[in-house]
N, C-alpha and C positions, 0 to 999 in steps of 0.2 A: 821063715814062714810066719807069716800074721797070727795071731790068736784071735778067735771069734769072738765076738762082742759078748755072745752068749755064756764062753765059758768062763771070762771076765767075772761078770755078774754070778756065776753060779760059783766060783772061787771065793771070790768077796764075800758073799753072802758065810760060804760055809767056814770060813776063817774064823768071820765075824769080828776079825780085829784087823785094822789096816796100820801099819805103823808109817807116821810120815815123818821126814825128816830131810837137814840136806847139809852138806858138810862139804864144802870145797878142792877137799885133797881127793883124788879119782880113788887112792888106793883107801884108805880112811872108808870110803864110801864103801866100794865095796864090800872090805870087810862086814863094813853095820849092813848091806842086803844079804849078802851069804848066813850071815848071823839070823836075821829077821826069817828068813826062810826054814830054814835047820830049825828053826824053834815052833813052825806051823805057822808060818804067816806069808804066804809065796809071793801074793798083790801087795806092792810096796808100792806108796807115793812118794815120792823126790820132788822137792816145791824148787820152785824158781825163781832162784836168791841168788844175786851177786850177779856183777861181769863175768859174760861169757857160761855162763851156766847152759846156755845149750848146747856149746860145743862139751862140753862136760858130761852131758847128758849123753849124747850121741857114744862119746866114747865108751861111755858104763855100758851103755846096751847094745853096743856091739861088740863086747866083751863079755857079758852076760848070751848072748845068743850064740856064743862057739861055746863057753862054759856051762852055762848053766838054765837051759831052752826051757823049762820051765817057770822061772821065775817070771813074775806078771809084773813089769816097772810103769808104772804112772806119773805123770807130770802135774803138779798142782800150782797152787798162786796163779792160775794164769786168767787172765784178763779181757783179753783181745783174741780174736780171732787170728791176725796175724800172727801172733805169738803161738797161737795152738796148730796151726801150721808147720809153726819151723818145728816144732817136738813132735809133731807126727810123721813126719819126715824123717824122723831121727829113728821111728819103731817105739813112741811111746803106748800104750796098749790102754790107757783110761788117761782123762783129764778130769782134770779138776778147778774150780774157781771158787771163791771166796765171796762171789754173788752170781747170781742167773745173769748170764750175758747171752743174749741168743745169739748173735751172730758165730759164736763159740760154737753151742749146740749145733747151729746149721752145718758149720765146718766137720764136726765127728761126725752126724747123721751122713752127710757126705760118701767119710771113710770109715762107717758101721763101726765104730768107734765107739765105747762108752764113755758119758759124760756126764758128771755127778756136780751139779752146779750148788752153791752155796744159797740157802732158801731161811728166810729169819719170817716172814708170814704166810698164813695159808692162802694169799695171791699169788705169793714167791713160786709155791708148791703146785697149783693148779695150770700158770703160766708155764713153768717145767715142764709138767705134763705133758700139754698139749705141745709142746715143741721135741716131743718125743724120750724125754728123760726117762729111764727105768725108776734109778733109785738116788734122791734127792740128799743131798749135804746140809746138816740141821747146822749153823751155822751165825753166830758163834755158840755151840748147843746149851751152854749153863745160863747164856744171858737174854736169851730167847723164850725161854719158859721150862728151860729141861722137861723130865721127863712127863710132867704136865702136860705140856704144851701138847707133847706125840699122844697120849693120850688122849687129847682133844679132838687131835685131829685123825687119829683110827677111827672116832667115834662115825663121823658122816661120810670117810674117805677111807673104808678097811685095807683100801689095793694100795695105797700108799705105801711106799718100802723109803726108811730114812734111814740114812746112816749119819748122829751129830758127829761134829770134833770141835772139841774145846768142853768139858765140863765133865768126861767119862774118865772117870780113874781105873786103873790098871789091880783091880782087886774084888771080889766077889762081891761086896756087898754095893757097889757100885755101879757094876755090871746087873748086879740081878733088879736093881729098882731101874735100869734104862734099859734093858732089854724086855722085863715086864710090862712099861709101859707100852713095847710093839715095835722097836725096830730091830733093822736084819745087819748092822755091822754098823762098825761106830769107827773115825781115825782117831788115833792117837801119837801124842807127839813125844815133847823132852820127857812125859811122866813114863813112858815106857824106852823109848831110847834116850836116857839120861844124858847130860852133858858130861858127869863125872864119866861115865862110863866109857863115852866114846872117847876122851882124853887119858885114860887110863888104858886104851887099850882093850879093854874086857870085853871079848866078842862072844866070849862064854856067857858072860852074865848076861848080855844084852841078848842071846839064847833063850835064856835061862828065863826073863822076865816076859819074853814075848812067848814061849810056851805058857809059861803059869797063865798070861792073860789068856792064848786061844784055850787053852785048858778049861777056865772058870769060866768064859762064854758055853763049851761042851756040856758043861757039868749043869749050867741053870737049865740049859735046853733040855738038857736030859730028864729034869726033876720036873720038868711042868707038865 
């Protein structure tokens, strides 16, 4: 059964912390979503890396839908509208890209799909918009302006909702000066699902850190 665009969004949002990641071995994989989940973080993005990565996809989340129907899996790196095709095909539940491609966004408006396009100027952002985006990919977010930047752009745009990846670390004091500045979820990668970690096995700790993060996004919200 589909999950509705809406509860996507309201997910994401209340996580606040998206872990993305992508690892070639199916079982490896799972492990790091099972883990990512258990730790408070249900909306996971899987990027799309390497040969054959959609059939890989396809596999995980039809394995995840007899196991574990909650978990919210998203497809990112993706580029082309073709390409966002064959993963929605597959039951991926959000896409993602690494810049605004609209032919992308027209294919999920399509299938009420959420689409979080990667936006580095406030054209990037406005163009989104109007192609129906909820909530925009600040992207690459440390090289763009950080938390400046979103701050800039609350200021004439309050209904803006950005989630960056690339510049948000996995630790309070990180989170509370990009969260201050106004956005509602942020991806995170190797700084929260480590490499050592996933090589070692450690699905505990890779728990273990993606709780701490959804925790300290909790805890700023709470204090404001």
């Amino acid at each position: 059964m589909p999950i509705a665009r809406t509860q996507v969004l309201t997910a994401l949002e209340a996580q606040g912390v998206c872990p993305v990641f992508y690892n070639p071995d199916p079982e490896v994989a799972m492990n790091v979503i099972r883990a990512c989940a258990r730790g408070g973080a249900k909306a996971i993005e899987f990027t799309n890396r390497g040969d054959f990565a959609v059939d890989l996809f396809g596999d995980i989340a039809r394995e995840l839908g007899r196991t574990d129907p909650d978990v919210i899996l998203g497809i990112g790196s993706v580029i082309d509208a073709g390409t966002a095709s064959l993963y929605l095909n597959r039951a991926a539940r959000f896409v993602v890209s690494p810049a605004l491609v609209p032919e992308v966004a027209v294919v999920c408006n399509k299938r009420m799909v959420a689409y979080f396009p990667g936006c580095g100027s406030v054209r990037d952002i406005v163009e989104a918009q109007a192609l129906g985006v909820d909530i925009v990919k600040l992207f690459p977010g440390a090289s763009v302006g950080g938390p400046d930047f979103v701050k800039a752009v609350m200021g004439p745009m309050p209904w803006t909702k950005i989630m960056p990846t690339g510049g948000v670390d996995p630790d309070p004091a990180s989170i509370a000066k990009w969260f201050g500045a106004g956005i509602v979820a942020t991806g995170m990668g190797s700084k929260l699902v480590t490499d050592a970690a996933v090589k070692a096995g450690d699905w505990a700790g890779i728990e273990a850190s993606v709780r701490a993060a959804v925790e300290a996004v909790a805890a700023f919200r709470a204090g404001q």
